[in-house]
Structure formats: C-alpha cells, structure tokens
C-alpha positions as CSV (number, residue, x, y, z in Angstrom):
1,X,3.7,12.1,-29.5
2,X,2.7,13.1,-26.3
3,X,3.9,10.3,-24.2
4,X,5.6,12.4,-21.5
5,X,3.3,14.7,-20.9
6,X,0.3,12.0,-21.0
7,X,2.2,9.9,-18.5
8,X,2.9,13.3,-15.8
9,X,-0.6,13.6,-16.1
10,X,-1.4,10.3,-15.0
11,X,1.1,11.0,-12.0
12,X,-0.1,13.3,-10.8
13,X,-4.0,11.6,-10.6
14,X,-2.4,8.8,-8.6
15,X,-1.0,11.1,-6.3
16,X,-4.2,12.5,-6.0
17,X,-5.3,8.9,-5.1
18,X,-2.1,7.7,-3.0
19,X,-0.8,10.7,-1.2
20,X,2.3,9.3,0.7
21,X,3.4,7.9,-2.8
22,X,4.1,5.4,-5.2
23,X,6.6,3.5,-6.9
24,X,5.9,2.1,-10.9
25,X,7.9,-0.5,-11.5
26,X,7.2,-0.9,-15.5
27,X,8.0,-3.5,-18.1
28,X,10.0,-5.7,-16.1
29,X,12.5,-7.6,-18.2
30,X,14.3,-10.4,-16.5
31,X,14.7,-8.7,-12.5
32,X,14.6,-5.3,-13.4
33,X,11.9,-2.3,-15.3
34,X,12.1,-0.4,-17.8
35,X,11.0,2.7,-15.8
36,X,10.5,2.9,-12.0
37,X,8.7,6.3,-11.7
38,X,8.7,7.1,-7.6
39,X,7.3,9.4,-5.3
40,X,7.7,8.2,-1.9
41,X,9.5,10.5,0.5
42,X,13.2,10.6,-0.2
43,X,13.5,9.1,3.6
44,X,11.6,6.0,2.9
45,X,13.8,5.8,-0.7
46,X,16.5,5.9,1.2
47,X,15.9,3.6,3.9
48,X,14.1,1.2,1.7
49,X,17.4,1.0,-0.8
50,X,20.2,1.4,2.0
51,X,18.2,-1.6,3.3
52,X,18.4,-3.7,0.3
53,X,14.4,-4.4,1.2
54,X,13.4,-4.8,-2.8
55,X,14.9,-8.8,-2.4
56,X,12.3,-9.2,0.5
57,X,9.1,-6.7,0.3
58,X,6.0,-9.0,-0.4
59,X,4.2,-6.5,-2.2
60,X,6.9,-7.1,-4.8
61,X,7.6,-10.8,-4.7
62,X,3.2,-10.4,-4.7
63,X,3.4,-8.3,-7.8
64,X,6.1,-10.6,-9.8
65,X,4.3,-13.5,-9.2
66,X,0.5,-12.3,-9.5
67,X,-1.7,-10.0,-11.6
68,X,-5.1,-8.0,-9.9
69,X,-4.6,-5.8,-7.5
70,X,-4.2,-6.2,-3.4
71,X,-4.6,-4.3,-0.5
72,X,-0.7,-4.6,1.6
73,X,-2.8,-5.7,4.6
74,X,-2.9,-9.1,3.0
75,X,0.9,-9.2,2.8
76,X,1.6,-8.8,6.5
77,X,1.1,-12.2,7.7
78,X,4.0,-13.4,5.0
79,X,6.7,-10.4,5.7
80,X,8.9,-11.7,7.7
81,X,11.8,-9.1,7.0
82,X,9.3,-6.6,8.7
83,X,9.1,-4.3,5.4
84,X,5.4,-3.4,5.8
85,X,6.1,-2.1,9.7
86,X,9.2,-0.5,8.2
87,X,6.8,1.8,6.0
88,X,4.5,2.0,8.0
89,X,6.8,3.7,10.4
90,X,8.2,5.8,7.7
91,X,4.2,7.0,7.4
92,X,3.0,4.2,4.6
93,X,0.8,3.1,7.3
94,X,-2.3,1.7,3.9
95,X,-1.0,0.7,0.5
96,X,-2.5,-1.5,-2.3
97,X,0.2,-3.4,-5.1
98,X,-1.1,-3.2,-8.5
99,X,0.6,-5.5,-11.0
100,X,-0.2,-6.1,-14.6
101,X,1.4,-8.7,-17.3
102,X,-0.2,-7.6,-20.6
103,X,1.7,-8.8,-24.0
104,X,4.3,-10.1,-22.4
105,X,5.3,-7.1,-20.5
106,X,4.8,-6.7,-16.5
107,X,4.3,-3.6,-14.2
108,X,4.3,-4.1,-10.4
109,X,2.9,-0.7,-8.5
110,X,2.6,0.1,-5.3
111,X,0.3,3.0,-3.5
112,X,0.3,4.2,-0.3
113,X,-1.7,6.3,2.3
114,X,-1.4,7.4,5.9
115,X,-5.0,7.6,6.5
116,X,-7.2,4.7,5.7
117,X,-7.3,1.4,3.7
118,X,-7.8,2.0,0.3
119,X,-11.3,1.8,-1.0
120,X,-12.5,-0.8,-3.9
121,X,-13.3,2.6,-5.9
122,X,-9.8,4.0,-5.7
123,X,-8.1,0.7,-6.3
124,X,-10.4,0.5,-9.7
125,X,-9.3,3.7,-10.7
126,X,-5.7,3.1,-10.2
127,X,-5.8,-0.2,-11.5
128,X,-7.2,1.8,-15.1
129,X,-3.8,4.3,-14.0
130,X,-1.8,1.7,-14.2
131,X,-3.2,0.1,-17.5
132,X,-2.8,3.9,-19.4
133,X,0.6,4.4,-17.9
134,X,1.7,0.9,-18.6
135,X,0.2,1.2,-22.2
136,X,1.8,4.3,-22.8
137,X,5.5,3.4,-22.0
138,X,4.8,-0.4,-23.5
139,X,7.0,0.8,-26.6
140,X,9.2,3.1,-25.4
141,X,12.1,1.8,-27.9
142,X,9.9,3.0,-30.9
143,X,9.6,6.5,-29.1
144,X,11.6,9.2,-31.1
145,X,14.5,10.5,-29.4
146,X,13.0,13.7,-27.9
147,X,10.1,12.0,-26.1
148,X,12.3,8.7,-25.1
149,X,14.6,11.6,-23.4
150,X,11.5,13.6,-21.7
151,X,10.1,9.9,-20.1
152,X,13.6,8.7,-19.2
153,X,14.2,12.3,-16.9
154,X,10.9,11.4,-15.5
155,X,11.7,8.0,-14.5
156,X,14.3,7.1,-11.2
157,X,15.8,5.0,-13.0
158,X,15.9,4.0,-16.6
159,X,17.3,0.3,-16.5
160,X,16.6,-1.1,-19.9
161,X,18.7,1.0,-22.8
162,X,16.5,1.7,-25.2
C-alpha cells in the first residue's frame, strides 16, 4: 500500500494551494482526530495551543457542526475570542475551513494565505484534497504495521490508537 506516500503527495499540493499552511483534523472520534497533519508556522502552533484557542476558533466549532466548505471571512462576525485577528496577525490574514462527514467519519481542515481570499477554483480543488486525503486515512486500523507507522510520523499527533 502506498498510503503514506499518496497522502505526502497530497500535502504538498495543498501547500501549493494554501501557502501560510494548514491544519487536517481527520476522523474525528468523540472531540478529538485520528490524524492532525499541520503546517502552519511553528509560532502560530504555538501561540494557538499555549492559548488553548481550539475550544473557541469558529472555523472549528464551523467545521464540527457543518459539512461544505467556507471562506474564514464568514466567521469573523461570530469570534468573539478574537482567533481570526490572532492569525491574521501571525500572517493567516485569508483562510477557507473544509470539513467533511462521509461514513460516519469527520475531517475539519483549515487553509490559509497571506495574499488574497481564496478563489471558488482553489476551494474546489482542496475540497477534492480533502476527500483523497480523508479517503486514504478512512481505515487506518486495517493498515499494516509499516505504513500505519509511516502516516502516524507524518501526523502531529496520532490521537486514536490504532
């Protein structure tokens, strides 16, 4: 299986797309992924976590509660934490959240650029990211040992044991 190697692929084509970053939150289970495959600078990381701001980032709560995709600038109206401004001072100035609930099993991603607001082609093609990345790690538990291994080193944080 090539499920690693598939999956860096795909990561680096949304960078491509979303060059301040991403976070893949995939396969939640209860309140937490299975993966969470990040790119954002390790200052936003930090800030974001030392901040506790994954309890109160709309684009989250957004993603948990919603499938599609959405542009952040929808969010800022209903943020009252100030997590959007907070990225956006850390140079996450345009993002999109992408979130998908298919057989049972949800992803919530989020994209980001300095530059511009995202365009309706961009968003398309990382929504069809999203839905290869997502179906590729969907079964991770039925992965053999040595690919499980390779995905798990790629991910921040492996939270389900599988």
């Amino acid at each position: 299986m090539k499920t690693p190697e598939s999956v860096v692929s795909i990561m680096e084509r949304i960078s491509e797309c979303a060059p301040q970053g991403c976070a893949l939150a995939l396969h939640f289970k209860f309140t937490s992924p299975a993966f969470l495959l990040q790119t954002y600078s390790a200052e936003w990381t930090a800030y974001y976590t030392q901040n506790s701001l994954v309890m109160r980032d709309p684009v989250v709560a957004w993603g948990l509660a919603n499938t599609g995709a959405a542009r952040w600038s929808v969010f800022a109206p209903n943020d009252p934490a100030g997590v959007l401004q907070a990225a956006a001072e850390h140079g996450l100035r345009f993002g999109v959240a992408i979130a998908i609930n298919e057989e049972g099993s949800r992803s919530v991603c989020g994209f980001a650029r300095e530059d511009r607001e995202f365009s309706d082609d961009e968003i398309a093609e990382l929504t069809g990211l999203v839905g290869e990345i997502h179906a590729l790690t969907r079964d991770a538990e039925r992965l053999n040992e040595e690919d499980n291994a390779a995905l798990r080193r790629l991910s921040v944080g492996a939270t389900q044991p599988y």
